[in-house]
C-alpha positions, 0 to 999 in steps of 0.5 A, spaced: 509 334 271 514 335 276 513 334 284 514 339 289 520 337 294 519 332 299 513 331 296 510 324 293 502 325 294 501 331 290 502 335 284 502 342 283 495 345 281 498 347 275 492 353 274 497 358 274 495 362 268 487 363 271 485 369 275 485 367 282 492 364 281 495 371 278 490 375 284 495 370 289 500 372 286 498 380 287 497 379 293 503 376 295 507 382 291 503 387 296 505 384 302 512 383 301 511 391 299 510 392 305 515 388 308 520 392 305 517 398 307 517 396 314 522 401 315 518 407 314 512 404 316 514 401 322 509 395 320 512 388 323 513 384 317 509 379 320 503 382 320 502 382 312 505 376 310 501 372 316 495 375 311 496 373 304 497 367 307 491 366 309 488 369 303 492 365 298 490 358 301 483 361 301 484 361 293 488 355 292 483 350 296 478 353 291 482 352 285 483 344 288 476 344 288 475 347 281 479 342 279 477 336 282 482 335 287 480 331 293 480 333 300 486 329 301 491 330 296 489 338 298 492 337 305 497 332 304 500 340 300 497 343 306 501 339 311 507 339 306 508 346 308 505 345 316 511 339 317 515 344 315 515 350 319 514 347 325 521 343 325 525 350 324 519 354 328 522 349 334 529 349 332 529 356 332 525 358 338 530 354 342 536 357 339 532 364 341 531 362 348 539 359 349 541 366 346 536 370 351 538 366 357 546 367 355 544 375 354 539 375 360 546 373 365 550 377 363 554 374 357 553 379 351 553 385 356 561 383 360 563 382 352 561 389 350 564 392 357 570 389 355 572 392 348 569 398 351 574 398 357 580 396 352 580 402 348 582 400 342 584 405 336 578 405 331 582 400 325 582 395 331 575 395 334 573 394 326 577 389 325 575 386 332 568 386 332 567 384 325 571 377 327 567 376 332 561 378 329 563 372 323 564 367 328 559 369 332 553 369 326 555 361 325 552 359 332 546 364 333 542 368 327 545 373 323 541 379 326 542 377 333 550 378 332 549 384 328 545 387 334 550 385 339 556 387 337 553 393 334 552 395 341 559 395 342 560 399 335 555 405 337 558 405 345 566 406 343 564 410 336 558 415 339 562 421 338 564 419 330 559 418 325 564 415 319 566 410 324 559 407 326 557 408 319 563 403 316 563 399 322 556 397 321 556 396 313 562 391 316 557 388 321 552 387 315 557 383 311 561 380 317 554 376 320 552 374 312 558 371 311 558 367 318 551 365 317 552 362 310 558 356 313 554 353 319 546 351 318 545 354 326 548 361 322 542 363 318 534 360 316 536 358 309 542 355 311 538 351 316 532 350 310 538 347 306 540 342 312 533 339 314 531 338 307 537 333 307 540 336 300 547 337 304 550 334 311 552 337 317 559 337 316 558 339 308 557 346 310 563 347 313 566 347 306 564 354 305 567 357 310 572 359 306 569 361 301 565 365 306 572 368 310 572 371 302 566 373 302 568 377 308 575 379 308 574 383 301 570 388 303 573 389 309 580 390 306 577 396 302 573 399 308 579 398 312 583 404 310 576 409 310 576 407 318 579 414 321 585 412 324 584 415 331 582 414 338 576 414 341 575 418 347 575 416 353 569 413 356 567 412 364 565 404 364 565 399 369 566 392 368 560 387 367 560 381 372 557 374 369 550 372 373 551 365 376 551 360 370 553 364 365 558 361 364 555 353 364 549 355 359 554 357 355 556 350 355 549 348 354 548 351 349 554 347 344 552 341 347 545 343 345 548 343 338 551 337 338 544 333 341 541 336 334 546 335 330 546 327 333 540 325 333 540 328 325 547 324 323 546 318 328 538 317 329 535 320 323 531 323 327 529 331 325 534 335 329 529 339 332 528 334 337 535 334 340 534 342 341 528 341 345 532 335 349 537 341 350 531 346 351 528 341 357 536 341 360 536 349 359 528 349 363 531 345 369 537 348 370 534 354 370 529 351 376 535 350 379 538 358 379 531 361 381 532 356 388 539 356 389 539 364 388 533 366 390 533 374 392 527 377 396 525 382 391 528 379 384 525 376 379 531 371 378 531 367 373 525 365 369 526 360 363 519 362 360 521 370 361 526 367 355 521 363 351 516 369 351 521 374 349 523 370 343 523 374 336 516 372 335 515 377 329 521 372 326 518 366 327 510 369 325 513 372 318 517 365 317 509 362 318 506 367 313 513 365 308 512 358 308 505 358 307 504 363 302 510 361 298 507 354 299 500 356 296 503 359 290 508 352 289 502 348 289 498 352 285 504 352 280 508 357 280 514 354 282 515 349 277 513 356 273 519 359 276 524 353 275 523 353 269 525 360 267 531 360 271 534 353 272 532 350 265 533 357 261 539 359 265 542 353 268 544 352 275 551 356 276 548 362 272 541 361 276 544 360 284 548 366 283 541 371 281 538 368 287 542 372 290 542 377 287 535 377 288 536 375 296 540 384 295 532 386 295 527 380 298 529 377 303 532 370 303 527 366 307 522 366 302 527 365 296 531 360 299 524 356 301 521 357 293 528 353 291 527 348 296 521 346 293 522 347 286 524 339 286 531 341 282 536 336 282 542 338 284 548 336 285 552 338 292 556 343 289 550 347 286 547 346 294 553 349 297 553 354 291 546 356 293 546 356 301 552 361 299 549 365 295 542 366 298 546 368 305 551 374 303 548 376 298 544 380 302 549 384 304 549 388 298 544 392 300 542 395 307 535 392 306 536 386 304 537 382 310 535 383 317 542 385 320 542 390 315 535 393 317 535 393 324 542 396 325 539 402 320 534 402 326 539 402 331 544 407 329 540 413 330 541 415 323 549 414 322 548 407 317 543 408 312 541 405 305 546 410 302 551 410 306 551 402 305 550 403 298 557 406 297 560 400 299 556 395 294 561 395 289 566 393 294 561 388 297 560 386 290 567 384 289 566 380 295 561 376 293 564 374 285 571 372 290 567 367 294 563 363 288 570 364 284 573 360 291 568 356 292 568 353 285 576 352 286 575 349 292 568 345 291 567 345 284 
């Protein structure tokens, strides 16, 4: 029987053909029903999955019981997936407090000011701030990166509709693609680097499979974008608040600690993000004393903790674990079976995906972490590719995506995204050509 990934103590129940374990199965289908509908019910997708976490170990302690499994070996499976969230809810959570304190100075807010004051034509802008957005999804998350610079979007583009709406499917794209090269981009690209399948500098392989990935859509949308001026608009200069600057810093030494104590100390890079998060929280002491102002709150580190993107970091819980109940129970290995061995590996990689366009990546890219798949780097790198842009061909189908439909007062939609799939498409069959004459 095949193990789970990372793991030597336990083996799958496999009870997958029994009631409880199809009852898990449909309520973890439930769920994520209403996780992508979270759109239109405006239910945080944390709430459901959290749920069908707890009901689904509920089931599967009960299956272990059934099949005589002991305690033991129950939470050795139980603390597989514990260990697992707790690495990158830390990782994570450190990397949300850096991109809050930079916001929370100024950073962001002077960027934005300053392409606004600059009043580049509509074709420059698009070009402007997907590049930036590319770069940008590399260091923080794909869904802050769309959000900041769909700002600058929405500030320049108000008064034309066509621009916000291509610029935002240009966003999309832009920040899935630079997510898929660097493991601080995206999750799943962090999965793939803690879970030790690839090495740091590994993923930078990719890059320019991922520039493709990007450049391709963003050739056609191009000619669609109105060659025009946006009209004038009043706007003052955004001035940095003191160690605006100096965190930023801090935040690519933070980067590197981590990546050292995983390739110099074989420790888990978790823990050079808290070394540098002790550094952000003292220097932080040293802003609130030296700029101390009657009246103002000043700068407060566990303002920045608090305002985390806490629903992220709970639907990664509920993920990790209701997707790790179903691997226990055995439906991974089912899984694995039907796609890894049936299809092989290539044809395999490139429908996660495609399944990645309508269910979000996290869970996809967590079900094939533990699969136990013995794969060489080349298939890795295919995978971590493949799981990050492939979101980009539906608006749903990543969090950038659904957060800029909220942001854009009804001018980006699934449709108006749809109209540039087969565009995104073309994008996405060049990058895994690429990466196959690069890396293969």
């Amino acid at each position: 029987m095949p193990q789970l990934a990372l793991a030597e103590t336990f083996e799958s129940l496999d009870m997958t053909g029994t009631q409880r374990g199809i009852y898990c199965v449909l309520i973890f289908l439930i769920a994520y029903g209403f996780v992508m509908t979270e759109e239109f019910t405006h239910l945080r997708k944390s709430k459901p999955v959290i749920l069908a976490a707890g009901i689904i170990w509920a089931h599967t302690a009960l299956l272990a019981h059934e099949k005589g499994v002991s305690t033991e070996v129950m939470h050795a499976a139980f603390e597989h997936d514990l260990k697992e969230y707790a690495e990158l809810m830390l990782f994570l959570l450190v990397a949300m407090t850096y991109i809050n304190s930079m916001s929370e100075r100024n950073v962001f807010e002077a960027l934005r000011s300053w392409l606004v004051r600059k009043q580049f034509g509509y074709r420059k802008l698009f070009l402007i701030t997907g590049v930036i957005t590319f770069f940008l999804s590399a260091v923080a998350d794909n869904l802050t990166a769309a959000l900041l610079v769909g700002a600058v979007v929405m500030a320049v583009g108000a008064d034309n509709e066509k621009f916000v709406s291509i610029g935002f499917v240009n966003l999309v794209v832009a920040a899935n693609a630079g997510g898929a090269f660097c493991p601080f981009g995206d999750i799943t690209t962090l999965m793939v680097w803690q879970a030790e399948y690839a090495e740091f500098f590994d993923f930078f392989k990719l890059f320019i499979p991922s520039v493709v990935n990007y450049g391709i859509p963003a050739a056609v949308m191009y000619f669609a974008v109105p060659n025009e001026q946006p009209k004038g608009a009043e706007e003052e200069a955004v001035q940095l608040k003191p160690g605006a600057l100096i965190i930023c810093f801090m935040f690519l030494l933070t980067i590197a600690t981590a990546v050292s104590f995983k390739q110099v100390l074989h420790l888990p890079p978790f823990m050079g993000m808290m070394v540098g998060l002790s550094v952000l929280m003292i220097f932080g002491y040293f802003l609130k004393t030296k700029f101390y102002v009657e009246g103002e709150a000043g700068f407060d580190i566990f303002n920045k903790v608090r305002h985390a993107e806490w629903d992220t970091l709970l639907f990664f819980f509920g993920v990790v674990f209701a997707v790790g109940g179903l691997g226990y129970i055995g439906y991974l290995e089912l899984l694995s079976g039907a796609m890894y061995e049936g299809l092989g590996a290539t044809t395999a990689n490139i429908l996660v995906g495609l399944i990645s366009a309508i269910v979000d990546n996290i869970p996809v890219m967590f079900a094939v972490l533990n699969m136990g798949l013995d794969m060489d780097l080349y298939q890795w790198l295919l995978v971590t590719l493949t799981a990050g842009v492939g979101g980009s061909l539906l608006s749903v189908g990543s969090a950038a995506g659904v957060a800029l439909m909220g942001q854009s007062n009804h001018k980006y939609t699934f449709f108006s995204h749809l109209k540039w799939t087969p565009a995104i498409a073309a994008g996405y069959a060049g990058s895994i050509f690429v990466h196959y004459l690069i890396n293969g």
